[in-house]
MDTraj code that builds the backbone (N, CA, C; nanometers):
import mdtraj as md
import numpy as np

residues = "UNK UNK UNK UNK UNK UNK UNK UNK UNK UNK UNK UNK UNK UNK UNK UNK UNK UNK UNK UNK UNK UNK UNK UNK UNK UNK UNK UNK UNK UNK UNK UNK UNK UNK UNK UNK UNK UNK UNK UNK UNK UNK UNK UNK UNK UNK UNK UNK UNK UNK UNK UNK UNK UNK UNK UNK UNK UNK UNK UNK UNK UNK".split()
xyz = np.array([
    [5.9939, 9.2856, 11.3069],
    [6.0374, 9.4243, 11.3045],
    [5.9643, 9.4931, 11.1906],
    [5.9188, 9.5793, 11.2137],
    [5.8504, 9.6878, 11.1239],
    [5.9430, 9.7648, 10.9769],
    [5.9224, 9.7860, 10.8823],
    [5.9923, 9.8211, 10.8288],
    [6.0302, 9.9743, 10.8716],
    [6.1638, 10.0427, 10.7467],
    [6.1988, 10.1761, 10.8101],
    [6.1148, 10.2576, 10.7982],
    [6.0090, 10.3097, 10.7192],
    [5.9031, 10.4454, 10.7234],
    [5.8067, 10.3862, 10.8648],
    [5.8027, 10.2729, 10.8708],
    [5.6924, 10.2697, 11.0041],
    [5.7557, 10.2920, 11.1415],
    [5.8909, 10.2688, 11.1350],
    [5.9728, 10.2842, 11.2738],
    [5.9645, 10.4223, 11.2569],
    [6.0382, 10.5096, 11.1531],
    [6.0252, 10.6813, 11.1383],
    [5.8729, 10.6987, 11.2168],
    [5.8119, 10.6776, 11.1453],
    [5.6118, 10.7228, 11.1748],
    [5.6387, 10.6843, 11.3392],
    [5.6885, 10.5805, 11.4103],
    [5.6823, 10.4932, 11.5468],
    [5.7497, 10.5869, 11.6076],
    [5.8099, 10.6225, 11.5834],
    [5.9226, 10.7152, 11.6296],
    [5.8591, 10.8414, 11.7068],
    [5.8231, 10.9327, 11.5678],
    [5.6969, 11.0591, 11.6113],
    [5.6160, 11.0631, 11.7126],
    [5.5653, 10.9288, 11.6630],
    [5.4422, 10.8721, 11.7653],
    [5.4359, 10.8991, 11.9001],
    [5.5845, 10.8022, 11.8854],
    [5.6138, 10.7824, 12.0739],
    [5.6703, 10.8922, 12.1065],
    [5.7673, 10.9986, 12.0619],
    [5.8009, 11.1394, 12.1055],
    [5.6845, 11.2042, 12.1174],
    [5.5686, 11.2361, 12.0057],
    [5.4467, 11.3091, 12.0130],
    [5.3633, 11.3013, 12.1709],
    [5.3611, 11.1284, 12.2064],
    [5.3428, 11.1099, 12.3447],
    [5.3559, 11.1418, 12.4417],
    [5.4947, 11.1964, 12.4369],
    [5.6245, 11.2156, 12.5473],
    [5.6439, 11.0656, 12.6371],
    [5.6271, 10.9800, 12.5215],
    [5.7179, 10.8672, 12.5774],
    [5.8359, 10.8364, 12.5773],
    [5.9213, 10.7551, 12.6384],
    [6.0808, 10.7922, 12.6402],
    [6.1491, 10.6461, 12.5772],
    [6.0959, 10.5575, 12.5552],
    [6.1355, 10.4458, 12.5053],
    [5.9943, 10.3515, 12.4081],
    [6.0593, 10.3041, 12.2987],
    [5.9793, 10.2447, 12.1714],
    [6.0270, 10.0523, 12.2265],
    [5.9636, 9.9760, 12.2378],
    [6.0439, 9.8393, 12.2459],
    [5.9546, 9.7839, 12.1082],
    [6.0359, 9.6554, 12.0333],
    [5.9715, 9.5907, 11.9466],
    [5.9977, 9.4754, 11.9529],
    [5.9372, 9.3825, 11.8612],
    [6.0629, 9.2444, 11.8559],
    [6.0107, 9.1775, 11.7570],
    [6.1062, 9.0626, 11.6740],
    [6.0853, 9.0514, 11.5419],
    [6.1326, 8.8537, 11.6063],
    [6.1142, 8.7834, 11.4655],
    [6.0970, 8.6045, 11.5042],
    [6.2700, 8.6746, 11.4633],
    [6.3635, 8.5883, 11.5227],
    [6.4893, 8.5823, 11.5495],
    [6.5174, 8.4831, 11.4279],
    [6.4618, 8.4202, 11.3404],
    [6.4957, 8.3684, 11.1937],
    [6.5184, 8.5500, 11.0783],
    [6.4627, 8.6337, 11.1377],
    [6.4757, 8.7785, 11.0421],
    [6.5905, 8.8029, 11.0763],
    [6.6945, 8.7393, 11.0420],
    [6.8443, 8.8201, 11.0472],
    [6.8695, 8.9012, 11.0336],
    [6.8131, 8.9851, 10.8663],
    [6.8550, 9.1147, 10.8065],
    [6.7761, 9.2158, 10.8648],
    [6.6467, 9.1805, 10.9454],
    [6.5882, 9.2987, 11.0071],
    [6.6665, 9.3090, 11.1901],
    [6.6824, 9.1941, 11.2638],
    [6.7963, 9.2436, 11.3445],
    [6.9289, 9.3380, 11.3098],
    [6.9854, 9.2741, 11.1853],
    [7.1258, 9.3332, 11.1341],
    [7.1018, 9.5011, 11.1735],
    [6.9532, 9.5641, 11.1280],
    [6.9810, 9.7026, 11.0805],
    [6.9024, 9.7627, 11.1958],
    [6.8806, 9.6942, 11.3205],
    [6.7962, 9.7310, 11.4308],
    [6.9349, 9.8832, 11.4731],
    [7.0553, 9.8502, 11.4846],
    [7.1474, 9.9090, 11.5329],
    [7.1900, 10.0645, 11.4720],
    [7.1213, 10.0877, 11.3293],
    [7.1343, 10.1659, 11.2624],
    [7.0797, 10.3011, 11.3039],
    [6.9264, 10.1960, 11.3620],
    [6.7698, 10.2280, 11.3732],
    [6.7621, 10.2809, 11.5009],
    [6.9379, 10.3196, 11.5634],
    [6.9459, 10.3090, 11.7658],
    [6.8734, 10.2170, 11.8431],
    [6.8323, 10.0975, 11.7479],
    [6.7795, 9.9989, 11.8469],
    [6.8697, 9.9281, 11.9314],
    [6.8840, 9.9032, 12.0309],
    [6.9576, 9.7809, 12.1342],
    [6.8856, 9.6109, 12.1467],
    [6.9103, 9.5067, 12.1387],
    [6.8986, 9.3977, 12.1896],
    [6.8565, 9.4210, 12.3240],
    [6.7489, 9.3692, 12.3715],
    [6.7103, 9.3731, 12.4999],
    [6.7248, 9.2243, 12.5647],
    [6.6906, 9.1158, 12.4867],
    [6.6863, 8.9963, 12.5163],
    [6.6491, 8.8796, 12.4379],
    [6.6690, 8.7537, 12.4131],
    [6.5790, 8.6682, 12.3521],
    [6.4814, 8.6093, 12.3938],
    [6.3980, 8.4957, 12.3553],
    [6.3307, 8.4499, 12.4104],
    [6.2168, 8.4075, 12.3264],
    [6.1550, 8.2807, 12.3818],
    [6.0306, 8.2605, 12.3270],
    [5.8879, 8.2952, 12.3668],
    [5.8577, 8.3108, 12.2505],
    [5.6688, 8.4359, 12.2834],
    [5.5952, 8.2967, 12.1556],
    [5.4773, 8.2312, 12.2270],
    [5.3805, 8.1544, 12.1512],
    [5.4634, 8.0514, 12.0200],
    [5.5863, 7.9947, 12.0739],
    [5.6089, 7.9258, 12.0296],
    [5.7300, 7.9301, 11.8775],
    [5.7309, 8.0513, 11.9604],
    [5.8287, 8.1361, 11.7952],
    [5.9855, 8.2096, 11.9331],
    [6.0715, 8.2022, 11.8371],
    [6.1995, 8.2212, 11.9025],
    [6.2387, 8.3817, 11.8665],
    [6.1825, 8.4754, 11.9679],
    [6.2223, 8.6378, 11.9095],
    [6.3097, 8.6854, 12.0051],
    [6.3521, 8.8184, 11.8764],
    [6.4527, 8.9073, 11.9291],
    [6.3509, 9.0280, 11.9901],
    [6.4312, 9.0760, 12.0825],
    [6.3523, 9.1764, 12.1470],
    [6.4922, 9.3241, 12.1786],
    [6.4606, 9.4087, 12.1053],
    [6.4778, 9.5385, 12.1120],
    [6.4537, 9.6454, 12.1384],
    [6.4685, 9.7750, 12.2173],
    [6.4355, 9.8737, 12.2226],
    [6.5308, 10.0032, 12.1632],
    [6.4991, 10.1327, 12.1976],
    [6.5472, 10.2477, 12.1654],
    [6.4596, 10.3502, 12.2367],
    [6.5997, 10.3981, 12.3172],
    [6.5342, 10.5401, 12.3821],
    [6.5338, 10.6600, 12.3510],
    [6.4465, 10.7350, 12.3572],
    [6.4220, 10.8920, 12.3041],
    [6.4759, 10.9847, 12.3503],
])
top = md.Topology()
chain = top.add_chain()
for i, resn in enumerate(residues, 1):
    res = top.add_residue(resn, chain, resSeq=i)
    for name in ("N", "CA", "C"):
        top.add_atom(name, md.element.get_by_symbol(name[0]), res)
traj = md.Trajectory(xyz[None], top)
């Protein structure tokens, strides 16, 4: 997960686009960056493993 000024900046980005949804996902050992996904209007989308690493996968819609 990206920290908070890069999700803000991510944010712009993807509105500037006129895209309607941001997805991310972080290794599921980052507890404290899941914890504050919810703050961030992120949702849990799913888990799962990507190359051998166990991630969380989140989005947030615009």
């Amino acid at each position: 997960m990206i920290g908070c000024s890069a999700a803000v900046a991510a944010t712009g980005t993807t509105r500037a686009a006129r895209l309607t949804e941001i997805r991310l996902d972080t290794n599921a050992s980052m507890t404290e960056n899941i914890a504050r996904c919810p703050r961030f209007g992120y949702v849990e989308t799913h888990r799962g493993g990507q190359d051998g690493v166990r991630r969380v996968f989140v989005s947030k819609r615009l």
